[in-house]
MARRORO-170787 format. One record per residue (C-alpha): residue in three letters; z, y, x. Coordinates in steps of 0.1 Angstrom, whole numbers, plus 5000, padded with zeros to 4 digits. Each point is the difference from the previous one (the first is absolute). Example, Ala and Ser with C-alpha at 12.3 -4.5 7.8 and 13.67 -1.06 7.14 Angstrom:
ALA507849555123 SER499350345014 
END
This chain:
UNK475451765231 UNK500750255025 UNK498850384992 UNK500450345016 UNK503450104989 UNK501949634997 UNK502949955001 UNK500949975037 UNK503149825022 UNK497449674999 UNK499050054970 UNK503649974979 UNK501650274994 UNK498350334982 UNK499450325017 UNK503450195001 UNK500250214967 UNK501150294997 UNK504350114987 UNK499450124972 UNK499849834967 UNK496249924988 UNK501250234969 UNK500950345023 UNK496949855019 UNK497450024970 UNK501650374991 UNK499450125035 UNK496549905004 UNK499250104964 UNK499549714983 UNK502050074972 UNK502650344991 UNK503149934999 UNK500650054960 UNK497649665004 UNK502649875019 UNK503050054980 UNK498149854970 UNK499149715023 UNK503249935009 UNK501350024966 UNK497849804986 UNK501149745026 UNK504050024993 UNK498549904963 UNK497149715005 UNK501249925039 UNK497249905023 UNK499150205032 UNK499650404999 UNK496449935006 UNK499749774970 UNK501450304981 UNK497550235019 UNK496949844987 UNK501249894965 UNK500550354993 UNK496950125014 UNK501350205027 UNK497949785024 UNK497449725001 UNK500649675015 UNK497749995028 UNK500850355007 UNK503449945009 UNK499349685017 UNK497650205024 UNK503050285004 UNK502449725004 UNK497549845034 UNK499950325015 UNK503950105001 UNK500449685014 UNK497049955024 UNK499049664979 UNK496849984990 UNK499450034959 UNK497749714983 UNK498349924973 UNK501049644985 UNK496849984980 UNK498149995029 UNK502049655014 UNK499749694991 UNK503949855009 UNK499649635016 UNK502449734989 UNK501549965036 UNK501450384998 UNK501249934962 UNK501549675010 UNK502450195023 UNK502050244978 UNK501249914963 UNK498850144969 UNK503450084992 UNK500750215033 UNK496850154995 UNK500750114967 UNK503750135011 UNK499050235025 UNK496750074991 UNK497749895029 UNK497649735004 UNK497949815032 UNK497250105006 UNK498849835034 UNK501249745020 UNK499049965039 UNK502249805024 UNK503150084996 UNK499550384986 UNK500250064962 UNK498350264985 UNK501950124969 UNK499550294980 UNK502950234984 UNK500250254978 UNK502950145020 UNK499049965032 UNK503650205012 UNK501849684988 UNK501049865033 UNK502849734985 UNK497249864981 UNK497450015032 UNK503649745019 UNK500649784970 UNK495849935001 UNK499849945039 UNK503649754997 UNK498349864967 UNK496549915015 UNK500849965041 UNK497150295003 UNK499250315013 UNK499950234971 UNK496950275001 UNK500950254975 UNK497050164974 UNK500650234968 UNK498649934968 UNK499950124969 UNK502949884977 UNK498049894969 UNK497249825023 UNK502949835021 UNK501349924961 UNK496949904989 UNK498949775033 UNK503749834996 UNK498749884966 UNK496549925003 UNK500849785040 UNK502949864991 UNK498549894965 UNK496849925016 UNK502049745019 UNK500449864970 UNK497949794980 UNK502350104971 UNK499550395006 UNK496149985000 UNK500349824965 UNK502250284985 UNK497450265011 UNK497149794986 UNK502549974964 UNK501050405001 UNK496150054998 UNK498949704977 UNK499850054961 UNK500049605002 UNK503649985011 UNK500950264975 UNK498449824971 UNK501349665011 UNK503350044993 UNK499250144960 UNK499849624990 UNK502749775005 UNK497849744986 UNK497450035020 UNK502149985030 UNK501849664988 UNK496449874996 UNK498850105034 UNK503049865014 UNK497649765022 UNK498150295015 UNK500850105034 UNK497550275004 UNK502150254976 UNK501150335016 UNK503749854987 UNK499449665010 UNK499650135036 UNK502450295000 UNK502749734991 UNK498749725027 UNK500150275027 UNK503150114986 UNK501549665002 UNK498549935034 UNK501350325016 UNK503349894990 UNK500249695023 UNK498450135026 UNK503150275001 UNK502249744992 UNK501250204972 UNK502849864979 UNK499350184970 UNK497150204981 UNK500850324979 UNK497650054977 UNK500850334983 UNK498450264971 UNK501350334993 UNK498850264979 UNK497250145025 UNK500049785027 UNK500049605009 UNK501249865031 UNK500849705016 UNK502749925025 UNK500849725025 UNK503449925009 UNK499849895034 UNK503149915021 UNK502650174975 UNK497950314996 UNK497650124975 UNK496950205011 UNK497050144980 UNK496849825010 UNK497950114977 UNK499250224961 UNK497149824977 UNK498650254973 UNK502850004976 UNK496549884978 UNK500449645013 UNK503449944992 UNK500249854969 UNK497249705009 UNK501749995035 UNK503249904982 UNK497649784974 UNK499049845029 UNK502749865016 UNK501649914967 UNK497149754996 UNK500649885037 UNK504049954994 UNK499049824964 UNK501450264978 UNK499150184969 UNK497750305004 UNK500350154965 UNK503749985001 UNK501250355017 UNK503350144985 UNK502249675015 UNK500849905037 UNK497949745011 UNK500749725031 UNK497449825017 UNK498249775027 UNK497450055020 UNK498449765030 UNK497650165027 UNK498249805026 UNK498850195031 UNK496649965020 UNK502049805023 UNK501749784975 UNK503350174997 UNK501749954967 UNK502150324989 UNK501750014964 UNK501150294982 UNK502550074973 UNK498950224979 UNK502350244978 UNK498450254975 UNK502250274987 UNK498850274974 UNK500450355011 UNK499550334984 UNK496950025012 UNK497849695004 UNK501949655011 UNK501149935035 UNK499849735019 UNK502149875031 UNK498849685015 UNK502449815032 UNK497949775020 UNK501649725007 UNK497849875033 UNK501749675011 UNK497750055031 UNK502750225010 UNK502949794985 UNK502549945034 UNK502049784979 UNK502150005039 UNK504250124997 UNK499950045033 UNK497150334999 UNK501650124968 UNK502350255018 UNK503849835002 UNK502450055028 UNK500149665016 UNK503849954987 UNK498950144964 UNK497149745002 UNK502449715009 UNK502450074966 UNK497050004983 UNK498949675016 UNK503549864991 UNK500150124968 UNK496449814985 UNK501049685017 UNK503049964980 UNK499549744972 UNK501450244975 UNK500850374990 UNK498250324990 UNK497750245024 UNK498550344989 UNK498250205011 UNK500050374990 UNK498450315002 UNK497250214983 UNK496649934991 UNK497849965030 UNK503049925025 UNK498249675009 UNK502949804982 UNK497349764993 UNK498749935033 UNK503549985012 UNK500749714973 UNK496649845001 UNK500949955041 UNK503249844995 UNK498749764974 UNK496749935026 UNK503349945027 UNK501349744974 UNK496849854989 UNK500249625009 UNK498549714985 UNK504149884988 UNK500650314988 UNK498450064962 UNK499650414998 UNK499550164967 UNK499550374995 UNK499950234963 UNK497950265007 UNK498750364982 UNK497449985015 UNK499449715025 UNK498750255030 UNK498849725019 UNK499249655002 UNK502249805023 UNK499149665007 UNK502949744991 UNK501850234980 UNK500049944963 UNK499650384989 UNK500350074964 UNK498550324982 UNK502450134973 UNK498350184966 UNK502550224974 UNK497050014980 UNK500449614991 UNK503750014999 UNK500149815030 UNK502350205028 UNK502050015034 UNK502849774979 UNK497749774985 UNK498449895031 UNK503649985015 UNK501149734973 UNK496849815008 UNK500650035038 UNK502949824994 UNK498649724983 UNK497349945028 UNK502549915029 UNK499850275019 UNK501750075033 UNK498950415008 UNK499550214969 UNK498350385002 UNK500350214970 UNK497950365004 UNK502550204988 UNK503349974980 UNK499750264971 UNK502549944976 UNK503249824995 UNK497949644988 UNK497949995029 UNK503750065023 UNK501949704985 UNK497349754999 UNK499550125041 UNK503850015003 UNK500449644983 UNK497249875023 UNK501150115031 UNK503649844988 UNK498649704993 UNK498449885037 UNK496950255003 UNK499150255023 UNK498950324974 UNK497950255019 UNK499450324978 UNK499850395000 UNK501350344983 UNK499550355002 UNK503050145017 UNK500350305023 UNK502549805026 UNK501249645005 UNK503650104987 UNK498650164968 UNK498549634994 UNK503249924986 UNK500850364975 UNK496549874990 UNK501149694988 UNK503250074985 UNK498150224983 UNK498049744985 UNK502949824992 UNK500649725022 UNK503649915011 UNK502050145030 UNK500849625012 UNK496249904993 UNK499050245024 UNK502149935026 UNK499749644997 UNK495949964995 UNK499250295022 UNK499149905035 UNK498050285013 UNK498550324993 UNK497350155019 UNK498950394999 UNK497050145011 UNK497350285008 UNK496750065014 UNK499850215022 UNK497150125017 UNK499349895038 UNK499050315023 UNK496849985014 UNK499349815034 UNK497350195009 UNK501950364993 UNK503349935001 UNK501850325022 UNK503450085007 UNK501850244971 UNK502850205007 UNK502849974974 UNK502750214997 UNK503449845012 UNK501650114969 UNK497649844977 UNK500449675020 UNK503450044998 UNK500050064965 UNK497349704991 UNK503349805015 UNK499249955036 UNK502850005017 UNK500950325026 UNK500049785030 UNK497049854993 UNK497850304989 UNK498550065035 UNK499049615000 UNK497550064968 UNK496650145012 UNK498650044967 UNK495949964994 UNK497750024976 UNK496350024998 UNK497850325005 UNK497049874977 UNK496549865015 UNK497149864982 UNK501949645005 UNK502650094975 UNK497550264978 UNK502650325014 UNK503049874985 UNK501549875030 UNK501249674983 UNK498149665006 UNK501649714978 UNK503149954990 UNK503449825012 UNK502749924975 UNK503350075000 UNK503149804988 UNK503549984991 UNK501949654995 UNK502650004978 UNK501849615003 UNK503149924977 UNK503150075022 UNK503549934987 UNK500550405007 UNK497150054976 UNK501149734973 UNK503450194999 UNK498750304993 UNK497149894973 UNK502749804983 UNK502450325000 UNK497850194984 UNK498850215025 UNK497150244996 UNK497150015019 UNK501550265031 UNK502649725002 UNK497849735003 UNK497850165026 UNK503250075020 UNK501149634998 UNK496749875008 UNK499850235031 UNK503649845012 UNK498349664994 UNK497350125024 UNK497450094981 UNK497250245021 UNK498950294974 UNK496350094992 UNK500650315019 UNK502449845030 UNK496349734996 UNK498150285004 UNK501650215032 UNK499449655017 UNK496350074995 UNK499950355001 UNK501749955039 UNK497249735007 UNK497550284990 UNK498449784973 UNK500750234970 UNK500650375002 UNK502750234992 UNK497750124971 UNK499849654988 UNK504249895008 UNK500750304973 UNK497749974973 UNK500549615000 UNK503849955005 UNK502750224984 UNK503550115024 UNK503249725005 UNK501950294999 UNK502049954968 UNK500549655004 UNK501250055037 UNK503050234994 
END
């Protein structure tokens, strides 16, 4: 696409602009007064956006007309998106998500030059991250800020089998109407020709193929959306009618097996999907009333991508070898801690797959058993019959076992039948929901087991985050301020050893500039500086302080190891791992 007035330099850069800002622009030519201005920029300092966005929601100008004014300040030729039709191979190159951020969108794609159109076309920061994003010469065109708006949802939906349903439901009294029976929808529970039935396939589907770990499904009191977690973060993909949400929800309540009429109490739930291929995906389903309509969060537990492999999960070789140690020992207690979606399951489902052996007899208590693992006798617990982590304990112990897993400890029962077991000959494998490995232990005084149980049961305590991996395919060199390092606890005469990365966003990590994740640990082993001090009564800054004398390597001192490798960023090294500081002085 190459017209009279393009941008020149080969096609990548726009025309030089002129100095002055496009608002002293737009007074001088005319285009506005300046009283138009001042309410302009008011307006902005209250709603945000661009100046121009203020210009035209006020009235002062019309869209096109600024785009056109915009193309000839900076020798870039103006065009109108309704006139293109945008080709997947252009849209394939630049993330919704960065699209959406800075407000452009591809338009052509030939060789290596990418023809993108901005609403700011004097945006030259944007014009460098786009050409280091996509390898390509970047031809710069303006367009109108509502069309580039309104292409960015109608491509990057048309991409999407998903999107192209929503616009057939926002314009279909059927969809509307289907949702005023609940009845009706349990009895067409069969059909899959249903403007729900398909929403929620395609749904489902689009979740795998982005190797999404959870779905959001969301109302609110004008609006429905739903979210995909997808390597630790949480992005919009999509907003239904707000019509369609209560037989949405209806829906996958009859697909998880639970009771439709029943909407003022949580609900928990099961779902199996097989793909066109044959993949088998299960969901857990959780349904929570909310003020306005009930929401529904669904993790996809895809054993497909189950590394069930201690040596991929993230430890330092040494860390990896105490752990090693530690589950080979015929007897004692091993938890793992941290919060919900930490991959504390993944990191105890690998070391009983490491111990699984035809001598050894493996039985796990589980709420709920995520996945099947062959050779393993796993056990799903149910409050609701009375029949709990402690009760399945006791029977353990009546079935010869060698390697017991309980899912969590919760309460002071559940902690002296694990305690007695892993007294009494058995390896106990379990979790809790601690911030640290040294608070492990406040947590289960707290609870109410003994000093000298602890220290004489407790073999290991293991930590740990996810953190999210920086992109391959973007990751670039970030400067980080000396001080900052110094003050995250990198030494002073190593700070010029760290050259920090992180990623700058592509369409391979949808603009976030994260791709997967890589956990992070801290091993806590039962020293005879740290039995001192737990039977001494020392508090949980103490404890921390004798675990690090017993060599213990901190979630954050865990994390600067990877942060130095350039596998996490500094972003990430913050907001997962909190300072040594006090425990070091």
């Amino acid at each position: 696409m190459s017209q009279s007035g393009s941008a020149n330099n080969g096609g990548t850069n726009p025309g030089v602009g002129p100095k002055k800002t496009v608002g002293e622009l737009l007074v001088i030519e005319k285009k506005v007064n300046a009283i138009q201005l001042a309410e302009a920029r008011e307006d902005q300092k209250k709603n945000g956006g661009r100046l121009t966005s203020a210009l035209v929601r006020l009235g002062h100008m019309k869209d096109k007309e600024l785009a056109e004014f915009l193309g000839s300040q900076y020798n870039v030729p103006a065009v109108d998106l309704d006139q293109f039709e945008i080709d997947e191979a252009s849209l394939a190159t630049v993330s919704r998500e960065i699209c959406e951020k800075h407000l452009v969108i591809p338009v052509s794609k030939a060789g290596d030059t990418l023809v993108v159109a901005f609403s700011d076309p004097s945006n030259l920061f944007v014009r460098d991250d786009l050409r280091f994003i996509t390898k390509c010469k970047i031809e710069v065109v303006v367009a109108a800020e509502t069309a580039i708006q309104k292409a960015i949802e109608k491509y990057y939906r048309k991409g999407a089998d998903l999107g192209r349903l929503v616009d057939e439901m926002e314009n279909s009294d059927e969809a509307l109407n289907f949702t005023q029976s609940l009845e009706a929808l349990a009895l067409d529970k069969d059909n899959d020709s249903g403007p729900i039935v398909k929403f929620v396939n395609l749904m489902l589907a689009e979740s795998i193929k982005l190797k999404a770990s959870d779905i959001h499904i969301e109302p609110y009191e004008k609006r429905f959306r739903v979210r995909f977690r997808i390597d630790g973060l949480l992005h919009e993909k999509i907003q239904p009618p707000p019509g369609i949400a209560a037989g949405l929800v209806s829906r996958l309540k009859i697909m998880s097996r639970l009771d439709i009429a029943e909407r003022r109490k949580p609900q928990d739930g099961r779902l199996k999907v097989k793909t066109a291929t044959g993949l088998e995906v299960d969901f857990r389903v959780s349904v929570l009333p909310t003020l306005f309509g009930e929401k529904v969060v669904m993790r996809l537990l895809d054993k497909a991508n189950l590394k069930l492999d201690m040596t991929k999960l993230g430890f330092e070789e040494d860390d990896l070898q105490v752990l090693r140690e530690k589950i080979n020992e015929p007897q004692g207690l091993v938890l793992v801690t941290g919060p919900t979606g930490s991959g504390k399951t993944v990191t105890l489902y690998s070391a009983l797959q490491s111990l699984n052996d035809p001598q050894i007899n493996i039985s796990t208590a589980e709420d709920p058993v995520e996945f099947n693992l062959d050779g393993i006798n796993q056990v799903q617990v149910n409050a609701d019959i009375g029949f709990d982590f402690a009760d399945a304990l006791r029977s353990f112990l009546r079935q010869d076992p060698d390697v017991i897993l309980v899912g969590e400890i919760r309460d002071l029962t559940t902690a002296e039948v694990a305690f007695k077991a892993a007294s009494t000959g058995h390896l106990v494998l379990s979790t809790l929901h601690t911030n640290d490995a040294p608070s492990t232990v406040s947590r289960l005084l707290d609870m109410g087991v003994a000093p000298y149980v602890i220290t004489s049961t407790v073999s290991l305590v293991v930590a740990q985050r996810l953190a999210g991996r920086v992109c391959e395919r973007c990751k670039e060199p970030h400067k980080v301020e000396k001080a900052a390092l110094i003050k995250a606890g990198v030494p002073e005469a190593e700070v010029e050893e760290y050259e920090t990365m992180r990623g700058a966003g592509c369409a391979n990590c949808n603009g976030s500039g994260i791709k997967g994740r890589i956990a992070i640990f801290e091993l806590m082993t039962m020293t005879d500086a740290l039995r001192e001090a737990i039977l001494g009564g020392g508090g949980p800054l103490e404890i921390k302080r004798a675990a690090l004398r017993g060599g213990m390597r901190s979630l954050r001192k865990a994390g600067l190891m990877k942060l130095k490798k350039g596998e996490i960023s500094f972003e990430q090294l913050i907001s997962m791992t909190v300072s040594d500081e006090q425990a070091t002085k």
